[in-house]
N, C-alpha and C positions, 0 to 999 in steps of 0.2 A: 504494500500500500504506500507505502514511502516513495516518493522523486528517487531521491540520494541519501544515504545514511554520510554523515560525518562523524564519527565518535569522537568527540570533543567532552574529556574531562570535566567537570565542572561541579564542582563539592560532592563529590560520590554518585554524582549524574552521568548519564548522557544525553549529550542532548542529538536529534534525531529533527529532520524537516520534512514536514508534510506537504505538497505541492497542493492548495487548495484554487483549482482556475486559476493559474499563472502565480495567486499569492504563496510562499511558504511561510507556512504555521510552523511557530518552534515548538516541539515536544520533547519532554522528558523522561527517562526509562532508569528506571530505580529499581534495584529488586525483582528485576525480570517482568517488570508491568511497564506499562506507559500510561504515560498523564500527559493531556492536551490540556495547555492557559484556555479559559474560556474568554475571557476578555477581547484575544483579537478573534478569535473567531464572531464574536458579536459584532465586532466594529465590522467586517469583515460582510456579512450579514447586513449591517444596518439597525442591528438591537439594542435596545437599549440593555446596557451590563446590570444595574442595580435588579431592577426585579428578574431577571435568572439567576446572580447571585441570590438572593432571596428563594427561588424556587428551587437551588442547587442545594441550598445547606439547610431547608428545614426539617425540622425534626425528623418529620415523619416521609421521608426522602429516604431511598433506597439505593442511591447514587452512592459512589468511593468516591469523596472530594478532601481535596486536600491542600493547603497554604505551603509552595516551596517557593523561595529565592530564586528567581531568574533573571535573566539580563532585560529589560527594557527596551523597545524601540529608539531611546535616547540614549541607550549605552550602560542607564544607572541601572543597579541591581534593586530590584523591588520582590514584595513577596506577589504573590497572584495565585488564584481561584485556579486549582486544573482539577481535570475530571479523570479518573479514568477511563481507558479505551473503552472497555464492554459499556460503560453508562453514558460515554459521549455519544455514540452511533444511536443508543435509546432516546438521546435529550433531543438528536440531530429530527429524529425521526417523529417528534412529540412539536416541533417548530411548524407554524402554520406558513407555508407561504407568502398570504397574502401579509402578513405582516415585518416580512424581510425589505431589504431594498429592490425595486424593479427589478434592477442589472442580475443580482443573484438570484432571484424566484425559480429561473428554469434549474437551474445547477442542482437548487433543493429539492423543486419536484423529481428529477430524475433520481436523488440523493434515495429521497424519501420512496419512493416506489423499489428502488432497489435492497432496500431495509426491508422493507414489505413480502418482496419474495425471497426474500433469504431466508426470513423467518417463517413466512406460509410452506416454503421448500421442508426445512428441518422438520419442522412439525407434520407435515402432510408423512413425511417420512418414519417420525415416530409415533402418532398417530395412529397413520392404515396403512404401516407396515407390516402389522401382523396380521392384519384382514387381507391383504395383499395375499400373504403367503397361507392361509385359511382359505383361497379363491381359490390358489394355483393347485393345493393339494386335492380341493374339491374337484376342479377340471378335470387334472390327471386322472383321481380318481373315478370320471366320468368318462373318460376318453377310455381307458383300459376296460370299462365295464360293458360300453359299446361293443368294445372289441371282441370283449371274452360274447357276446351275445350272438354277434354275428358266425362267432364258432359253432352256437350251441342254438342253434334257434328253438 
């Protein structure tokens, strides 16, 4: 999913770039997990930051968020709001359209439809994959009964 990995040091981080429509998002990988700033991906979007920080860290939120020190657009290191991966793609995909900027609306719906079958896919899979294979055995079983009949009229 990444443009280019650069492993770049940085207080027991790495930091890692996400190529979002020509922007790179700085992210972070600690512990064999990644966290994306939510911050520019807002600006990035067109959102306003305050209330999804508010919708990120309340209580009753099921979101991994977390406050690390990263380098700023201006160079100063600041702490900042990152999500992790598995609950960014959920926050990405919970983001209404019509409320982004124009310019990025299409990027999201295609964002957002692709979160859609990913999850429709796994689920259809774990779902009636066992009805799936309760069909096939049935068939089988239906096809060889055929068979043995035609033997034995």
């Amino acid at each position: 999913m990444t443009d280019t990995v650069t492993p770049i040091p940085f207080r027991g981080d790495i930091i890692d770039y996400l190529n979002a429509g020509g922007a790179r998002i700085e992210w972070l990988w600690r512990d064999r997990q990644a966290f994306i700033p939510v911050r520019p991906v807002c600006d990035r979007l067109g959102l306003a930051y305050q209330p999804q920080h508010r919708k990120l860290t309340a209580p009753e939120t099921e979101a991994t968020v977390t406050m690390k020190v990263t380098v700023g657009a201006d160079g100063k290191q600041r702490e900042m709001l990152h999500l992790a991966y598995e609950d960014f793609l959920m926050w990405l995909g919970n983001i209404t359209p019509s409320r982004v900027k124009p310019e990025a609306r299409d990027a999201l719906r295609r964002t957002r439809i692709e979160i859609r079958e990913v999850l429709a896919t796994h689920y259809r899979e774990r779902l009636f994959g066992e009805v799936a294979a309760v069909q096939m055995t049935i068939s089988t079983f239906e096809a060889e009964w055929t068979s043995m009949r035609s033997w034995h009229p």
